[in-house]
PDB file of N, CA, C and O in Angstrom:
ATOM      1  N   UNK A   1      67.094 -28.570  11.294  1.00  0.00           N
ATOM      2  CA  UNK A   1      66.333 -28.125  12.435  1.00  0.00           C
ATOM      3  C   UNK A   1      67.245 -28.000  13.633  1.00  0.00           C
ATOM      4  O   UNK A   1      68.052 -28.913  13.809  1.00  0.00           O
ATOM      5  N   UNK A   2      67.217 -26.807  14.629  1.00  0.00           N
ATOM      6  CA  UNK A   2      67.610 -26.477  15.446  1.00  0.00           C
ATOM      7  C   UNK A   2      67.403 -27.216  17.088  1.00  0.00           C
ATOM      8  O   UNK A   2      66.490 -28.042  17.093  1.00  0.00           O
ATOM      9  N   UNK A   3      67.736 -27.130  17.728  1.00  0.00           N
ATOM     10  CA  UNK A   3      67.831 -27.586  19.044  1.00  0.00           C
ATOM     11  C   UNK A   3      67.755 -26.263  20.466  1.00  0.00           C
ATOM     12  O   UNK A   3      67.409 -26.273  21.647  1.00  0.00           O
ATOM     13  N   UNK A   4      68.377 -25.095  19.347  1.00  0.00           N
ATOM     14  CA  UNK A   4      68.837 -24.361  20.196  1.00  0.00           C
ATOM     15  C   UNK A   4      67.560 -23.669  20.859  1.00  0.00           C
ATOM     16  O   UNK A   4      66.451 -23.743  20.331  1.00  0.00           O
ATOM     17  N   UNK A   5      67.814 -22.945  22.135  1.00  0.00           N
ATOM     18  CA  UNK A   5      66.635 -21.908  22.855  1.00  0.00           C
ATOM     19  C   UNK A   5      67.269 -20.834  22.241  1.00  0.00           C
ATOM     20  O   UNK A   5      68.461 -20.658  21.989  1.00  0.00           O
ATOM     21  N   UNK A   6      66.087 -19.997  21.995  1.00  0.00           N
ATOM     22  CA  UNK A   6      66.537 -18.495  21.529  1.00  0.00           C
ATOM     23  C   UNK A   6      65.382 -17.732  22.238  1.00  0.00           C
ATOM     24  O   UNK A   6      64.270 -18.215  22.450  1.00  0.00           O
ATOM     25  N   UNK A   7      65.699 -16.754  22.502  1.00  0.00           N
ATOM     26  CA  UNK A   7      64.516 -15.403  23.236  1.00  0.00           C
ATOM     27  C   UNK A   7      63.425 -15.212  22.218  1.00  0.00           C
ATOM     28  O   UNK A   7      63.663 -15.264  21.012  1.00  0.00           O
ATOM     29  N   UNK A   8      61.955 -14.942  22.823  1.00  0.00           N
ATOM     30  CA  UNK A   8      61.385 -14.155  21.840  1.00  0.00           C
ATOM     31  C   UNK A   8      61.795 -13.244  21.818  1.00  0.00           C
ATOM     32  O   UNK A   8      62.168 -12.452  22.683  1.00  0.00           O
ATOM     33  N   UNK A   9      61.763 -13.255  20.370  1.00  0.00           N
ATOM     34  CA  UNK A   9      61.766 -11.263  19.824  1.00  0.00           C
ATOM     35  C   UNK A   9      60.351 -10.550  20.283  1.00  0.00           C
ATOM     36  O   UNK A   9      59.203 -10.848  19.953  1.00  0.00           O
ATOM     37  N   UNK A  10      60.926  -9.290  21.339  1.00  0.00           N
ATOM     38  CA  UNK A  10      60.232  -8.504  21.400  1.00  0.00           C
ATOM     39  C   UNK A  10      60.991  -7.555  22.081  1.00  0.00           C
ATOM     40  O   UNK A  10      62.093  -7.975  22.436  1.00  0.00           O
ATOM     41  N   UNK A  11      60.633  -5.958  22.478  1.00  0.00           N
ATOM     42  CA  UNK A  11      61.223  -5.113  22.887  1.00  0.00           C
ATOM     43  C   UNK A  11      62.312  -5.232  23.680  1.00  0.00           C
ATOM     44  O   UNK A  11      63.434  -4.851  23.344  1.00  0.00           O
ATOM     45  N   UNK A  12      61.948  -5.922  25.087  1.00  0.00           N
ATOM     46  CA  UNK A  12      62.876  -6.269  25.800  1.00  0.00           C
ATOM     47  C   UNK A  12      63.935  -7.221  25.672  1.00  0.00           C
ATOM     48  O   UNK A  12      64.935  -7.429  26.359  1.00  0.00           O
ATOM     49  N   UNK A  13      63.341  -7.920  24.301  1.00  0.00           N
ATOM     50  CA  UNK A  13      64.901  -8.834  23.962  1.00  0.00           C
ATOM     51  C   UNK A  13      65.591  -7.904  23.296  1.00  0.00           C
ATOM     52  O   UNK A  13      66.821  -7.930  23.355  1.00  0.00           O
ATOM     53  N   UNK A  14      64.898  -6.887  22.520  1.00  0.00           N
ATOM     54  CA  UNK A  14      65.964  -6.054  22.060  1.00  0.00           C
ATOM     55  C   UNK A  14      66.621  -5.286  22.728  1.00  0.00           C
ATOM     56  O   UNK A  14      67.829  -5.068  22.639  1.00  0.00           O
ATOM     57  N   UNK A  15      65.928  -4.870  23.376  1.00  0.00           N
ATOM     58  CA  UNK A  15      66.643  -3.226  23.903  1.00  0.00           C
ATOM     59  C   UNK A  15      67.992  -3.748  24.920  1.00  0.00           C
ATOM     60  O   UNK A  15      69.038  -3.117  25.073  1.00  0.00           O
ATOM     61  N   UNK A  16      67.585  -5.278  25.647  1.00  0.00           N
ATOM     62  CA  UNK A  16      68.573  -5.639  26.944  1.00  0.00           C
ATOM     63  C   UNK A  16      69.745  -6.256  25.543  1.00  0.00           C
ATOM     64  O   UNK A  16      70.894  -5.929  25.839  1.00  0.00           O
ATOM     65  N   UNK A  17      69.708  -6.758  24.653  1.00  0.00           N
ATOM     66  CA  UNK A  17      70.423  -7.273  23.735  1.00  0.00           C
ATOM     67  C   UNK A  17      71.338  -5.729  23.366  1.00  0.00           C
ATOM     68  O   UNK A  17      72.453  -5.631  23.877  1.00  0.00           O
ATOM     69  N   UNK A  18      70.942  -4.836  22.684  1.00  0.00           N
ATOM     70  CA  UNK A  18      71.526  -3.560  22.596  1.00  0.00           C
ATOM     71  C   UNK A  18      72.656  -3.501  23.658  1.00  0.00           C
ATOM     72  O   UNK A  18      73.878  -3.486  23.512  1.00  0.00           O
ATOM     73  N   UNK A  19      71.785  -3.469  24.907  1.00  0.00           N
ATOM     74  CA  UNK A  19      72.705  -3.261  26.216  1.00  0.00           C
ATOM     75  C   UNK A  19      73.863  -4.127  26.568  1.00  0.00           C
ATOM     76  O   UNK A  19      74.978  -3.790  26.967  1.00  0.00           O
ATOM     77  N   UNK A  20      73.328  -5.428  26.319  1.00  0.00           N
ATOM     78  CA  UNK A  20      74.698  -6.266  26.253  1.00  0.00           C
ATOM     79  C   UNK A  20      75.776  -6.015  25.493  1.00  0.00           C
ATOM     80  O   UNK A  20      76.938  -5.861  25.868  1.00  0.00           O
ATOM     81  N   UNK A  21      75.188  -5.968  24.045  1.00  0.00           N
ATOM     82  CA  UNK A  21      75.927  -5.708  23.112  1.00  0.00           C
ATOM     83  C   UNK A  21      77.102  -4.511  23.110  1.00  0.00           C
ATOM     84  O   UNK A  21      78.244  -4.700  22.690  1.00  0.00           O
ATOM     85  N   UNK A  22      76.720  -3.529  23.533  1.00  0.00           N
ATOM     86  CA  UNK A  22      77.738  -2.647  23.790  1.00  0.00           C
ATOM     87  C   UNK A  22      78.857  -2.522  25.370  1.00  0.00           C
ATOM     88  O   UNK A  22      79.951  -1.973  25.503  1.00  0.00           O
ATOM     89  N   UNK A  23      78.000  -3.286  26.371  1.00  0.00           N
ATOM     90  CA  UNK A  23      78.877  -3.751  27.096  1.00  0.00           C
ATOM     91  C   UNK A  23      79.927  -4.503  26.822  1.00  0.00           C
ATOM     92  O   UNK A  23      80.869  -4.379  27.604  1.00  0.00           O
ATOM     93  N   UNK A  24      80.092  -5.503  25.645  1.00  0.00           N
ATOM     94  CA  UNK A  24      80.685  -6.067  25.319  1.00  0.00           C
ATOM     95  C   UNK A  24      81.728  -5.678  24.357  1.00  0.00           C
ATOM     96  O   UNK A  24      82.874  -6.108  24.227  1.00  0.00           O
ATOM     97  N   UNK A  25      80.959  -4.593  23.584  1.00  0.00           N
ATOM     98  CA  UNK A  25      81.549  -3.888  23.116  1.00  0.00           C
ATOM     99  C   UNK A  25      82.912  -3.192  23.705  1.00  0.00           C
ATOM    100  O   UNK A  25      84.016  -3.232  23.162  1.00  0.00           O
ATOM    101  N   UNK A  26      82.564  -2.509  25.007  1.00  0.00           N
ATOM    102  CA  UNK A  26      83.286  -2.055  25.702  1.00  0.00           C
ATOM    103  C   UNK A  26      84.733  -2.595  26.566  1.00  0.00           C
ATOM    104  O   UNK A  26      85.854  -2.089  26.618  1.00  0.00           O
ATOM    105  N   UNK A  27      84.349  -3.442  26.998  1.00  0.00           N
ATOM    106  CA  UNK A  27      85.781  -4.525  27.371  1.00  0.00           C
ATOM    107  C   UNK A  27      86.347  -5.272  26.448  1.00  0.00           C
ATOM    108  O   UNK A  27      87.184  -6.110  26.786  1.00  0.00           O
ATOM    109  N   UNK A  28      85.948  -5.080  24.964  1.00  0.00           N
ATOM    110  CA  UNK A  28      86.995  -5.874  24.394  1.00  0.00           C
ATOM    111  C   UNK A  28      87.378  -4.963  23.967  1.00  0.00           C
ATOM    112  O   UNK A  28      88.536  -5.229  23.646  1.00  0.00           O
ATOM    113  N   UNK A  29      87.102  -3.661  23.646  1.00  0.00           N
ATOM    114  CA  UNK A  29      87.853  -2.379  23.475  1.00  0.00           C
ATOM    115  C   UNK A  29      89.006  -1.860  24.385  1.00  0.00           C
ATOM    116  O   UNK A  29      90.088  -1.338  24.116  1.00  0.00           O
ATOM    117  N   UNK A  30      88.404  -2.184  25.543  1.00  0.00           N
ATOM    118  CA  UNK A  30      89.449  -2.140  26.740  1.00  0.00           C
ATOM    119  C   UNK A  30      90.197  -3.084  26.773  1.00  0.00           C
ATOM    120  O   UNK A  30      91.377  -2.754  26.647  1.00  0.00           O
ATOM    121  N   UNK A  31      89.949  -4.547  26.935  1.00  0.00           N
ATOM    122  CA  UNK A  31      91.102  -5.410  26.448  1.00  0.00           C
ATOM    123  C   UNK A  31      92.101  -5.536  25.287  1.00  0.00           C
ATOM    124  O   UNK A  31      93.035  -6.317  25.102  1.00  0.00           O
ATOM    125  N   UNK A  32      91.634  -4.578  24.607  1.00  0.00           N
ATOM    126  CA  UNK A  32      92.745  -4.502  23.629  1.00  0.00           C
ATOM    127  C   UNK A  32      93.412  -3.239  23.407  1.00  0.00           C
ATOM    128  O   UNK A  32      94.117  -2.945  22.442  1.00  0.00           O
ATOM    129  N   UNK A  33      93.112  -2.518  24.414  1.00  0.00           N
ATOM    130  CA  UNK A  33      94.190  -1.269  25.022  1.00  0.00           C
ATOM    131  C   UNK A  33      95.191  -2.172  26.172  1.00  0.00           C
ATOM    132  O   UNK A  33      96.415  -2.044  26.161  1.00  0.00           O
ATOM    133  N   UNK A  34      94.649  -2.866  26.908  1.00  0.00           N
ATOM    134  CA  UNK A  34      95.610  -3.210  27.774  1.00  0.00           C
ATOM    135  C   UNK A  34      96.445  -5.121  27.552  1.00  0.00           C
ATOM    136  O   UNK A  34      97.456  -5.717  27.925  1.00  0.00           O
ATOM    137  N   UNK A  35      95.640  -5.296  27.012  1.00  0.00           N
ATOM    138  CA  UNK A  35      96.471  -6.663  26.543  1.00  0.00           C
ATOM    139  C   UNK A  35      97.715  -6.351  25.502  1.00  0.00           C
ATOM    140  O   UNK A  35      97.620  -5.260  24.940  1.00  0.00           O
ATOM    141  N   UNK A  36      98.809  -7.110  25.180  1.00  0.00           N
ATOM    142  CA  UNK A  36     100.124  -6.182  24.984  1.00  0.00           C
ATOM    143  C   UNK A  36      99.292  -7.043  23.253  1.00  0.00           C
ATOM    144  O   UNK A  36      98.660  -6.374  22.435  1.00  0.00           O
ATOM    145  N   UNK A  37      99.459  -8.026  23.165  1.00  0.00           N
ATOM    146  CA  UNK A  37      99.035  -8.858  21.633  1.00  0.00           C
ATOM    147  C   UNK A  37      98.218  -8.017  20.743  1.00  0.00           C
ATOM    148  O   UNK A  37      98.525  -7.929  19.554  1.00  0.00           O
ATOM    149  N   UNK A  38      97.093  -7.324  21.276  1.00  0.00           N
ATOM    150  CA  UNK A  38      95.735  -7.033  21.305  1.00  0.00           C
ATOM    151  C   UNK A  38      95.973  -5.484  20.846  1.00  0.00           C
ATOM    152  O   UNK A  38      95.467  -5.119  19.785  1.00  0.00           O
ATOM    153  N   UNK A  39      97.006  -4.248  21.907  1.00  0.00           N
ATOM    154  CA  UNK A  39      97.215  -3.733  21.093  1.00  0.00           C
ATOM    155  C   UNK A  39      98.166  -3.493  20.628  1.00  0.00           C
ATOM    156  O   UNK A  39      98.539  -2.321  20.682  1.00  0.00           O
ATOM    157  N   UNK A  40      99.022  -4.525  19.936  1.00  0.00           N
ATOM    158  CA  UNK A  40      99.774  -4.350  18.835  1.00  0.00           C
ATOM    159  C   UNK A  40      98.829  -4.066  17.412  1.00  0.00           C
ATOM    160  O   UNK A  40      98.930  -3.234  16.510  1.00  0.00           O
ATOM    161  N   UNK A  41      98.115  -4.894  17.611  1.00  0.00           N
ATOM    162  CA  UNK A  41      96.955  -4.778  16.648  1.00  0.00           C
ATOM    163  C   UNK A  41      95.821  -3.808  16.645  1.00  0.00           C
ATOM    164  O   UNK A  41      95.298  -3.481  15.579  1.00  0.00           O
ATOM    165  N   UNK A  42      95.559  -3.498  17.394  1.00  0.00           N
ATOM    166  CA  UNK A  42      94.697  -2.173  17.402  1.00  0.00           C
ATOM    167  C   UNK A  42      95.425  -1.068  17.737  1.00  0.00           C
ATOM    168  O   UNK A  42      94.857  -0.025  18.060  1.00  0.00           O
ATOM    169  N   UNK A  43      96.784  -1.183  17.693  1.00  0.00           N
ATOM    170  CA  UNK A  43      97.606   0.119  17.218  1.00  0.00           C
ATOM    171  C   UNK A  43      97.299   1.211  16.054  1.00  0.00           C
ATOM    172  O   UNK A  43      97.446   2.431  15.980  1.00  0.00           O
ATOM    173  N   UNK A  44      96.903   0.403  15.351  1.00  0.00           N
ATOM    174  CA  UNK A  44      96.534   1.012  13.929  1.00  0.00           C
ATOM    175  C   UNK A  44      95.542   2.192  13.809  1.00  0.00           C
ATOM    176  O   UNK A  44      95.645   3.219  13.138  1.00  0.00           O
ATOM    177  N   UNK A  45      94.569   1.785  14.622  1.00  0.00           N
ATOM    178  CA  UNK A  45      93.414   2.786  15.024  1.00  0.00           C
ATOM    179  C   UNK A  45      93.892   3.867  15.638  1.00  0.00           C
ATOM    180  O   UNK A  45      93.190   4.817  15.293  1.00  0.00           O
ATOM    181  N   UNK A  46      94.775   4.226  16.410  1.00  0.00           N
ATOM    182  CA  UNK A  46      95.442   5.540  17.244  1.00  0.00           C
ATOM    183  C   UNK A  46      96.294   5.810  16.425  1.00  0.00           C
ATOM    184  O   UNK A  46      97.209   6.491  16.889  1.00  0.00           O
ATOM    185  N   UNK A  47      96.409   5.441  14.916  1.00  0.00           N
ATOM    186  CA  UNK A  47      98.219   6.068  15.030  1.00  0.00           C
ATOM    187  C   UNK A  47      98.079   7.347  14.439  1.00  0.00           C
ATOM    188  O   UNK A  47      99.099   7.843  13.961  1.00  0.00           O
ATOM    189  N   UNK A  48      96.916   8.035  14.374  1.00  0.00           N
ATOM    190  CA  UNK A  48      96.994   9.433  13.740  1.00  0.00           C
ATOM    191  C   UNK A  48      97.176  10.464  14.433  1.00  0.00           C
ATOM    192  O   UNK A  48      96.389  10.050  15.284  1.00  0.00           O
ATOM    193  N   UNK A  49      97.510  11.473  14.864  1.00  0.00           N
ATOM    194  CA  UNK A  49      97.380  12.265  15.848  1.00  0.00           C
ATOM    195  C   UNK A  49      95.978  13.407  15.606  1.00  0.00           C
ATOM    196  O   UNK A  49      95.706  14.299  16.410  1.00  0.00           O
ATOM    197  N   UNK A  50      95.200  13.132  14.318  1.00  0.00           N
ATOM    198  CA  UNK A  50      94.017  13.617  13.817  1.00  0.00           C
ATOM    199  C   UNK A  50      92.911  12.446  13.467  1.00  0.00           C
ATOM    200  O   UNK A  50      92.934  11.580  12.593  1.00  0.00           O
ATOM    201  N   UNK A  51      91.930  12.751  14.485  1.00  0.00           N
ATOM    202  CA  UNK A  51      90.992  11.343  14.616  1.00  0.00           C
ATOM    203  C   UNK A  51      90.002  11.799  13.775  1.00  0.00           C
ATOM    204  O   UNK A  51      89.439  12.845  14.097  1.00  0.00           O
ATOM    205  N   UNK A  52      89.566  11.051  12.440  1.00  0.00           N
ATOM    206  CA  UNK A  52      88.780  11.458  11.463  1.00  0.00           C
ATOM    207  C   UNK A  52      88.108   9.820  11.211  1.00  0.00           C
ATOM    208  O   UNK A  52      88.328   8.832  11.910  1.00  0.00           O
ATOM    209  N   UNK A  53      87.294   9.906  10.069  1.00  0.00           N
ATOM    210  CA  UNK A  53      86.815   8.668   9.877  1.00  0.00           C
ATOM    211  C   UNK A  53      87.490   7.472   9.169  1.00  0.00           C
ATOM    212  O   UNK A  53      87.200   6.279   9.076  1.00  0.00           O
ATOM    213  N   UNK A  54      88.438   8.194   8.733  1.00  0.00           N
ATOM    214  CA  UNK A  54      89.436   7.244   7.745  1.00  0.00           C
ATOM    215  C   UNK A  54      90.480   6.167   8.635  1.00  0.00           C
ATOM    216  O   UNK A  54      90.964   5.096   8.269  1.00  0.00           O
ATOM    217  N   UNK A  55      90.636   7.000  10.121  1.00  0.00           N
ATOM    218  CA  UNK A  55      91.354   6.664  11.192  1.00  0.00           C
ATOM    219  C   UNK A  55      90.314   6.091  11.823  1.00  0.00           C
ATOM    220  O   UNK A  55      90.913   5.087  12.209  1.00  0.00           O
ATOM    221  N   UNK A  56      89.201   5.950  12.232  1.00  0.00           N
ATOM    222  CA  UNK A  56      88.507   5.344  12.861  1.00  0.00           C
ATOM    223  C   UNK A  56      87.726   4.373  12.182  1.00  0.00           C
ATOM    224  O   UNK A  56      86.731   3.903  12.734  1.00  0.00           O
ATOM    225  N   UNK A  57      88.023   4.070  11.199  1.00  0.00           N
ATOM    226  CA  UNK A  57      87.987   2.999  10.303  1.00  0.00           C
ATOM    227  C   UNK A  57      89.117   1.608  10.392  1.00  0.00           C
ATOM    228  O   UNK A  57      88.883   0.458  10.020  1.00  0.00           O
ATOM    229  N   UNK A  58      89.973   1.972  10.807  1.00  0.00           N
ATOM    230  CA  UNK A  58      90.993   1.628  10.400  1.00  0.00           C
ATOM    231  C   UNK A  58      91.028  -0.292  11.357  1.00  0.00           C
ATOM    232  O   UNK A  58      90.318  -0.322  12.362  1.00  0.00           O
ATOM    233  N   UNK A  59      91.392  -0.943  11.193  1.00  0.00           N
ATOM    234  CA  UNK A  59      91.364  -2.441  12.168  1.00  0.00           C
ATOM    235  C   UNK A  59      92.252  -3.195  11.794  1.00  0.00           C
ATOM    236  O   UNK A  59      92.485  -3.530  10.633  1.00  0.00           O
ATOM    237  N   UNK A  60      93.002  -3.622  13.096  1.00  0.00           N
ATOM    238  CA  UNK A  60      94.378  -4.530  12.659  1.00  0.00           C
ATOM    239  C   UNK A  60      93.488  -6.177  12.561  1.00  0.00           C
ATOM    240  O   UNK A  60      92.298  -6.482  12.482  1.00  0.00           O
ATOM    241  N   UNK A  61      94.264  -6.648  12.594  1.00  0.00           N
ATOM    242  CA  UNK A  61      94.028  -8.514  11.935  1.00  0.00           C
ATOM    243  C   UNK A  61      93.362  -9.311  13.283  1.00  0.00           C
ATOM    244  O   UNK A  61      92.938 -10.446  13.067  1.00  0.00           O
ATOM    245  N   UNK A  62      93.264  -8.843  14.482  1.00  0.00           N
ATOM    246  CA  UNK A  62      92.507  -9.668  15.366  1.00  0.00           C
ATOM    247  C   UNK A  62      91.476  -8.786  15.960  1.00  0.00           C
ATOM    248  O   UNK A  62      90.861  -9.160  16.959  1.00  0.00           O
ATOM    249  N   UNK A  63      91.210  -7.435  15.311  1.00  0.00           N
ATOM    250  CA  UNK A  63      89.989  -6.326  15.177  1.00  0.00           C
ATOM    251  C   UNK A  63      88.874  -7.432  14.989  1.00  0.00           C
ATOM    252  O   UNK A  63      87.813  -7.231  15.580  1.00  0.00           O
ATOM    253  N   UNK A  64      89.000  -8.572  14.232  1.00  0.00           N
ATOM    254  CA  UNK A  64      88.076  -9.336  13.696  1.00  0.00           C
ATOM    255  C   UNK A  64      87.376 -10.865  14.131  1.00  0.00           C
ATOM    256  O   UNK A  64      86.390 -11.481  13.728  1.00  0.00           O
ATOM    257  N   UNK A  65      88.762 -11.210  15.501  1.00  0.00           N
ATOM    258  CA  UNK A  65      88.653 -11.912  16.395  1.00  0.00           C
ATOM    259  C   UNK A  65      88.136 -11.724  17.384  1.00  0.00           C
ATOM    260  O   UNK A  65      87.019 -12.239  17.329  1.00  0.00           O
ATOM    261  N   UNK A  66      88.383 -11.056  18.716  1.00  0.00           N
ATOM    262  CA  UNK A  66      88.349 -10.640  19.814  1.00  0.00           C
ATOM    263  C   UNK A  66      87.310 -10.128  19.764  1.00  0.00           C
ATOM    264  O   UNK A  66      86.943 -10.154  20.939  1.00  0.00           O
ATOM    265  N   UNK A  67      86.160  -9.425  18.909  1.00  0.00           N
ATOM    266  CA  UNK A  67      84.610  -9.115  19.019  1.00  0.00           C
ATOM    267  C   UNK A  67      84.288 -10.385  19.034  1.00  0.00           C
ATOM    268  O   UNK A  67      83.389 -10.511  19.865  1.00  0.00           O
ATOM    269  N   UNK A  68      84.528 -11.322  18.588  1.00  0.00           N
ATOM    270  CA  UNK A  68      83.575 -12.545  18.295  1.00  0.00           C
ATOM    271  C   UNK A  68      83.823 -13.362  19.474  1.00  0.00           C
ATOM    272  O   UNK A  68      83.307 -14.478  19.520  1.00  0.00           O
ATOM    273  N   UNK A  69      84.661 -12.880  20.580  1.00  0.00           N
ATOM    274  CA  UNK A  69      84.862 -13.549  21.953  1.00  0.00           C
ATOM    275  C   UNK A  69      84.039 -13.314  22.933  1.00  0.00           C
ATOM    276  O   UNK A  69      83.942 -14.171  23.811  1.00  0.00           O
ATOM    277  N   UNK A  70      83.447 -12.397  22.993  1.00  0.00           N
ATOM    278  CA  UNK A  70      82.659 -11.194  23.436  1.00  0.00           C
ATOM    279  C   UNK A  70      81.242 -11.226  22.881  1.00  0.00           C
ATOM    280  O   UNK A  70      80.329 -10.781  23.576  1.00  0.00           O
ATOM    281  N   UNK A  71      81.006 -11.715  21.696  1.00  0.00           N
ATOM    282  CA  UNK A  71      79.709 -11.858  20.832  1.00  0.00           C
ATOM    283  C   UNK A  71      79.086 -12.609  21.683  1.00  0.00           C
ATOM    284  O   UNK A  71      78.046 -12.353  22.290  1.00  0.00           O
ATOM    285  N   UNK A  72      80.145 -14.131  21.748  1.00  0.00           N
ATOM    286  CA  UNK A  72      79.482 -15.533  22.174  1.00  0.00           C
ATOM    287  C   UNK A  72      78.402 -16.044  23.401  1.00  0.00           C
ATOM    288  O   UNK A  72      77.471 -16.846  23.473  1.00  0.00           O
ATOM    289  N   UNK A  73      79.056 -15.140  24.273  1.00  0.00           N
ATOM    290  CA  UNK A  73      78.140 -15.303  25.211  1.00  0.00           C
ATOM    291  C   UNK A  73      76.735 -14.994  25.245  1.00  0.00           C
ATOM    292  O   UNK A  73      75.773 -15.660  25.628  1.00  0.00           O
ATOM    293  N   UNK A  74      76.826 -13.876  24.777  1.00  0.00           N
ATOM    294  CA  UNK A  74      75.568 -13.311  24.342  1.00  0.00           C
ATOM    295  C   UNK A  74      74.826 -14.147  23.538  1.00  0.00           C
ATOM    296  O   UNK A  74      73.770 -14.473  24.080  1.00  0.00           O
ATOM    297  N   UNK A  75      74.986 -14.580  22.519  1.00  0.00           N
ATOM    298  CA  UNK A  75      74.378 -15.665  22.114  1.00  0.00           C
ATOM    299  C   UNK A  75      74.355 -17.001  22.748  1.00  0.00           C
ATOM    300  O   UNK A  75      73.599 -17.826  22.236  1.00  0.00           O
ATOM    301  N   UNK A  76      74.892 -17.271  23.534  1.00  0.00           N
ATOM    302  CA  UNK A  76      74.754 -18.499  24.789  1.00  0.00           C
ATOM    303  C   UNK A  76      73.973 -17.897  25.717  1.00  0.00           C
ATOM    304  O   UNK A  76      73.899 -18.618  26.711  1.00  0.00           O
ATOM    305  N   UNK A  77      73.382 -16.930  25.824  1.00  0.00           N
ATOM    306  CA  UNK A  77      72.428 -16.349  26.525  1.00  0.00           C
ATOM    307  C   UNK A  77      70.657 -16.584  26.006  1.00  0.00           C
ATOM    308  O   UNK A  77      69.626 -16.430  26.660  1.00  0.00           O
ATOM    309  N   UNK A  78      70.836 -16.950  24.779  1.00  0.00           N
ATOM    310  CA  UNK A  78      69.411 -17.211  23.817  1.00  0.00           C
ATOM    311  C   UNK A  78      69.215 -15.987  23.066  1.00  0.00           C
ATOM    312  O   UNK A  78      68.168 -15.989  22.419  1.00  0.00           O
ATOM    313  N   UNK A  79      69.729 -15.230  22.995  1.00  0.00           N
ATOM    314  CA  UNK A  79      69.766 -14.251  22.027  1.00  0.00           C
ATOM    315  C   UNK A  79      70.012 -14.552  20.627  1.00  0.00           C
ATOM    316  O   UNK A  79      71.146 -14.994  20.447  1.00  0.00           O
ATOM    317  N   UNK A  80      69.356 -14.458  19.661  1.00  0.00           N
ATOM    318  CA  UNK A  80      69.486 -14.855  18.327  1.00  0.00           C
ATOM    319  C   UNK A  80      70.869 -13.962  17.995  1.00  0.00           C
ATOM    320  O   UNK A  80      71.229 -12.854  18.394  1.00  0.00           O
ATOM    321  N   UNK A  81      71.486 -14.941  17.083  1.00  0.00           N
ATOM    322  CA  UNK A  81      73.058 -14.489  16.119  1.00  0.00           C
ATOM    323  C   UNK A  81      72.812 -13.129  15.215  1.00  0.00           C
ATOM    324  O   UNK A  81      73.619 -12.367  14.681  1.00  0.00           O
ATOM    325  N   UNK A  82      71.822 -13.133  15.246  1.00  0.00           N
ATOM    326  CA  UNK A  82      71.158 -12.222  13.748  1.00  0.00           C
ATOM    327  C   UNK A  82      70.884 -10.725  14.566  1.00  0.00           C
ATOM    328  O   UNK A  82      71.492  -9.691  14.287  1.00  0.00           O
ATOM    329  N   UNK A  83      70.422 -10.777  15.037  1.00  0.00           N
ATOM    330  CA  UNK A  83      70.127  -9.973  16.512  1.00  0.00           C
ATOM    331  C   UNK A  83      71.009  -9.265  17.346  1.00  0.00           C
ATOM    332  O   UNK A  83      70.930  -8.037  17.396  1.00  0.00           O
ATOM    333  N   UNK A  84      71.817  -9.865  17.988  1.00  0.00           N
ATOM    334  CA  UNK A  84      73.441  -9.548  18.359  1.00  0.00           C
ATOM    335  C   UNK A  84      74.219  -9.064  17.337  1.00  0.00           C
ATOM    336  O   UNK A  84      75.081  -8.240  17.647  1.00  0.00           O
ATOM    337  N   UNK A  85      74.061  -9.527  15.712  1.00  0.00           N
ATOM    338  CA  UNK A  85      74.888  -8.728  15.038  1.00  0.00           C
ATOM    339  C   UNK A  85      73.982  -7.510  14.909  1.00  0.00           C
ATOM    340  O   UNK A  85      74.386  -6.492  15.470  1.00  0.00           O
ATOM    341  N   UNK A  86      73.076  -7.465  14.403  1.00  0.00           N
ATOM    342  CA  UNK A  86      72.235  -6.078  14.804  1.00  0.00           C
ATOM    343  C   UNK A  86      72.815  -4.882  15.501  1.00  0.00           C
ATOM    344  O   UNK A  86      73.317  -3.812  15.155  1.00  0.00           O
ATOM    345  N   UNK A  87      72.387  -5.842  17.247  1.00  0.00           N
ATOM    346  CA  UNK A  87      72.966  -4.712  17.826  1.00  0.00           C
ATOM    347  C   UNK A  87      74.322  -3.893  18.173  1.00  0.00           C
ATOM    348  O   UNK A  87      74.682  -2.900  18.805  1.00  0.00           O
ATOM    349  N   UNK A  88      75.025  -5.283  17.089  1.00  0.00           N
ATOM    350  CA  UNK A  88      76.421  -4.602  17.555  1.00  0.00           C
ATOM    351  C   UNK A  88      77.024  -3.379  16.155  1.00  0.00           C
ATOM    352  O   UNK A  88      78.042  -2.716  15.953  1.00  0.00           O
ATOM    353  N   UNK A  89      75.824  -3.590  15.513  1.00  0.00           N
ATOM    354  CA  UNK A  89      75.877  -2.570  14.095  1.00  0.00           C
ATOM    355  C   UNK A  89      75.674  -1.101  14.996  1.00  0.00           C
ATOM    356  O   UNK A  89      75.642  -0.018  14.412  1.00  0.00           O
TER     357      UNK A  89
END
């Protein structure tokens, strides 16, 4: 059994969850254009000079970190885990 607060589910937890979600989306995308670590590793994603899906597929080894820095808060917000991954689908 849990302890934690979580939002009800209903529209507005979703739709503002969406909204977070891709805000968040967004600066760790940007932080890892401008952090030098960050894109060494998301180098991988630009290195084509033809952007197709095979290239935009593509994710270096902390592709898999640095979202989940960015996740957290959001879920320290009462937003369910399940939910946030949702919206970040």
């Amino acid at each position: 059994m849990s302890d934690a607060i979580t939002r009800a589910l209903n529209w507005v937890t979703i739709v503002t969850c969406v909204l977070l979600a891709d805000l968040m989306y967004y600066w760790d995308h940007r932080l890892m254009h401008r952090i030098g670590v960050g894109w060494a590793t998301h180098t991988v994603h630009h290195s084509s000079r033809h952007f197709n899906m095979s290239v935009a597929y593509r994710f270096g080894p902390l592709d898999a970190v640095f979202p989940l820095l960015f996740s957290f808060p959001i879920v320290m917000l009462g937003y369910h885990p399940i939910l946030v991954l949702l919206a970040e689908v």
